[in-house]
C-alpha positions as CSV (number, residue, x, y, z in Angstrom):
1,X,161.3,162.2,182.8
2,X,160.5,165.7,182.7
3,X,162.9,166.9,185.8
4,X,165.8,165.0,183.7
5,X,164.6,166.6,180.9
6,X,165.0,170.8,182.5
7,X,168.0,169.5,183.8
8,X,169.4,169.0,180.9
9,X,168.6,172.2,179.2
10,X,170.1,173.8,182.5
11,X,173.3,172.1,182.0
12,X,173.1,173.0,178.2
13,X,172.3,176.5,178.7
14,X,175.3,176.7,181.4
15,X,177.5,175.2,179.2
16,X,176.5,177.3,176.2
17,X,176.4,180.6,178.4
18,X,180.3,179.6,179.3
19,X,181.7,179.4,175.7
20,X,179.0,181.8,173.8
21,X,181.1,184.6,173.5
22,X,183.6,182.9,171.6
23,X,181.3,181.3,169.5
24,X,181.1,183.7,166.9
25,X,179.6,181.7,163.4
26,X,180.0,178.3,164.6
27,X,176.8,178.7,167.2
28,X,174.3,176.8,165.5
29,X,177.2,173.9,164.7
30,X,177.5,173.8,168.7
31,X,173.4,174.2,169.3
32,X,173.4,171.2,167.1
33,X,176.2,169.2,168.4
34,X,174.9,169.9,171.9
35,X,171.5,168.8,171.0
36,X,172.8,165.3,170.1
37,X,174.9,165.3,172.9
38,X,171.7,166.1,175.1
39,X,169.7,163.6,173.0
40,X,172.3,160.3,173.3
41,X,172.5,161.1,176.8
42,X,168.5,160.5,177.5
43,X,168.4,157.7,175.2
44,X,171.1,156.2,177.6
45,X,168.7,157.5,180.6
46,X,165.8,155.5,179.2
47,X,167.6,152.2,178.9
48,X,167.1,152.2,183.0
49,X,164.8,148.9,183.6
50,X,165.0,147.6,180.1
51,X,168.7,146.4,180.0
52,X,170.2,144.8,182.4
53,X,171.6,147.0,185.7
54,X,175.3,146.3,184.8
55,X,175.3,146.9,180.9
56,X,173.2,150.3,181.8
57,X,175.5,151.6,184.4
58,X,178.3,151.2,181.9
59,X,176.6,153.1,178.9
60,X,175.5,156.2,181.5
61,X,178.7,156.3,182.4
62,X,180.0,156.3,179.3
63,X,177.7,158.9,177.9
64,X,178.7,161.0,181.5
65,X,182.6,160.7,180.0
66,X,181.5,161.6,176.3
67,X,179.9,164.7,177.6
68,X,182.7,166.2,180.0
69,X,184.9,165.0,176.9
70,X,183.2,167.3,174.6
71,X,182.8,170.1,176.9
72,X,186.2,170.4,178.0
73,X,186.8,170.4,174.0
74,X,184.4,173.3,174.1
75,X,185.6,175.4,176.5
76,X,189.3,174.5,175.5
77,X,188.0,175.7,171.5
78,X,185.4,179.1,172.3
79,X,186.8,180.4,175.6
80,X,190.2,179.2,177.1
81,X,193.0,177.1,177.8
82,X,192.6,174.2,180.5
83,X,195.6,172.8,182.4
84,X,196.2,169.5,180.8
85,X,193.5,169.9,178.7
86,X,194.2,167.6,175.5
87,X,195.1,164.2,178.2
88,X,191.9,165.1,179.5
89,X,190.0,165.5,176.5
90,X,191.5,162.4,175.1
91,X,191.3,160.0,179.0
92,X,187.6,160.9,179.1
93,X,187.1,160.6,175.4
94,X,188.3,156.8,175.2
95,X,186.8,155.8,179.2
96,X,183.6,157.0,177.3
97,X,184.0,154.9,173.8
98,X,185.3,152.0,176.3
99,X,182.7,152.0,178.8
100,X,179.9,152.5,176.1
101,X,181.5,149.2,174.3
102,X,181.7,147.2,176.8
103,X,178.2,147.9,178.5
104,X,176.5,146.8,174.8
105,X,178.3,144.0,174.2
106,X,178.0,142.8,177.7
107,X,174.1,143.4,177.2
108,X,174.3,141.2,174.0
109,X,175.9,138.5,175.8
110,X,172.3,138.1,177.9
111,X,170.2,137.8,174.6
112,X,169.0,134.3,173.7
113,X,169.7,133.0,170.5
114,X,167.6,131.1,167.9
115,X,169.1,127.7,167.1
């Protein structure tokens, strides 16, 4: 857990060293929005053995999506324009909110009921 862990602040920092010029008064929103970025994707991490294989495959992956969603948002806000930047943005964004979906209701689907 703790080599995920410095991984993740090394991507953060990367990320935040790429659009902190630009950031001007909003840093502390972005700290923060980065934070529980960072946060929902080791909450999806942990799922690993508890869930099933299939409905945690599709939440990681969906988490991945969320996060190159919200940093292309990032850099396309604090630093510069991307080439095709807001299909991008918006493919990645909805692959995420699909993927993350479907891998929880899928997990649902396994639970027993009481009847």
């Amino acid at each position: 857990m703790i080599p995920f862990s410095c991984i993740l602040f090394l991507y953060a920092v990367f990320i935040i060293s790429i659009v902190f010029k630009g950031l001007g008064g909003f840093l502390i929103p972005v700290l923060l929005s980065f934070f529980l970025t960072l946060l929902m994707f080791q909450f999806a991490y942990l799922r690993k053995g508890v869930y099933a294989t299939r409905s945690y495959g599709f939440v990681f992956f969906g988490v991945i999506m969320f996060m190159i969603s919200e940093n292309i948002m990032a850099i396309k806000t604090f630093r510069q324009d991307l080439p095709f930047q807001d299909f991008m943005i918006m493919f990645f964004y909805g692959l995420a909110m699909y993927s993350i979906v479907y891998g929880l209701v899928k997990e649902r689907i396994g639970i027993p009921t009481l009847s």
